[in-house]
C-alpha positions, -999 to 999 in steps of 0.1 A, spaced: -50 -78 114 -22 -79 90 -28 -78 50 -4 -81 21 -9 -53 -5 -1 -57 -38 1 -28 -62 6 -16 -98 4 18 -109 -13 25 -140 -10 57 -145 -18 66 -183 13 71 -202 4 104 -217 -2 116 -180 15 154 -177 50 157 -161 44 180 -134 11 160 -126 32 126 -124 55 148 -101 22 159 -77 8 126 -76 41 115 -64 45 138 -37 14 135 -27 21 98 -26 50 99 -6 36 119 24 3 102 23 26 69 29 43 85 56 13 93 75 -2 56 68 31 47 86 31 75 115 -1 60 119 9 22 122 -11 12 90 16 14 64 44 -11 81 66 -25 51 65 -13 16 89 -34 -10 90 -22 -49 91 -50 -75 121 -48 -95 113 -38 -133 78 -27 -127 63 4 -113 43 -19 -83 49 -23 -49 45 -49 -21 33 -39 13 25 -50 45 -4 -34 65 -19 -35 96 -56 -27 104 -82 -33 125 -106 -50 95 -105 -51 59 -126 -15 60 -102 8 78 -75 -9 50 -100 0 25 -102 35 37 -64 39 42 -60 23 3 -85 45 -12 -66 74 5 -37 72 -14 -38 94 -40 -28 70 -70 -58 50 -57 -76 50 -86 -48 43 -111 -39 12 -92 -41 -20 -94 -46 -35 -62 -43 -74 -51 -50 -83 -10 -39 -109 12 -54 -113 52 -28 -131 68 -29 -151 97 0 -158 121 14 -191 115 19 -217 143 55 -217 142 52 -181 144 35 -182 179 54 -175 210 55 -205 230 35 -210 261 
């Protein structure tokens, strides 16, 4: 199943440098290994804000819940989620 992600982070501005700089790291490979994984299969920023847009792929909204509250940002996020559905023009034809 296939879910749009929507994210903002909202990490507290007087949040220490070389914790911003962890949380980041720890960001990026936890994102890789979503994607090694064949969770994590599109990840967009939004221009002028620190959010993202992502496209994931899990077997039920519970393993995507797992693999969000993994992330170690989770909870200075702000998280939106769309199940999509393949569209009929999207089908191969029979």
């Amino acid at each position: 199943m296939e879910f749009l992600v929507r994210t903002e982070n909202q990490l507290p501005e007087d949040t220490p440098d070389d914790v911003r700089k962890r949380l980041r790291a720890g960001e990026r490979e936890r994102a890789q290994q979503l994607r090694d994984a064949g969770i994590l299969k599109r990840l967009w920023r939004v221009p002028g804000r620190n959010a993202t847009v992502g496209l994931y792929e899990a077997a039920d909204a519970t393993e995507l819940h797992d693999a969000l509250t993994s992330l170690p940002m989770w909870k200075w996020m702000d998280v939106s989620v769309e199940a999509l559905a393949t569209h009929p023009q999207e089908r191969a034809p029979s």
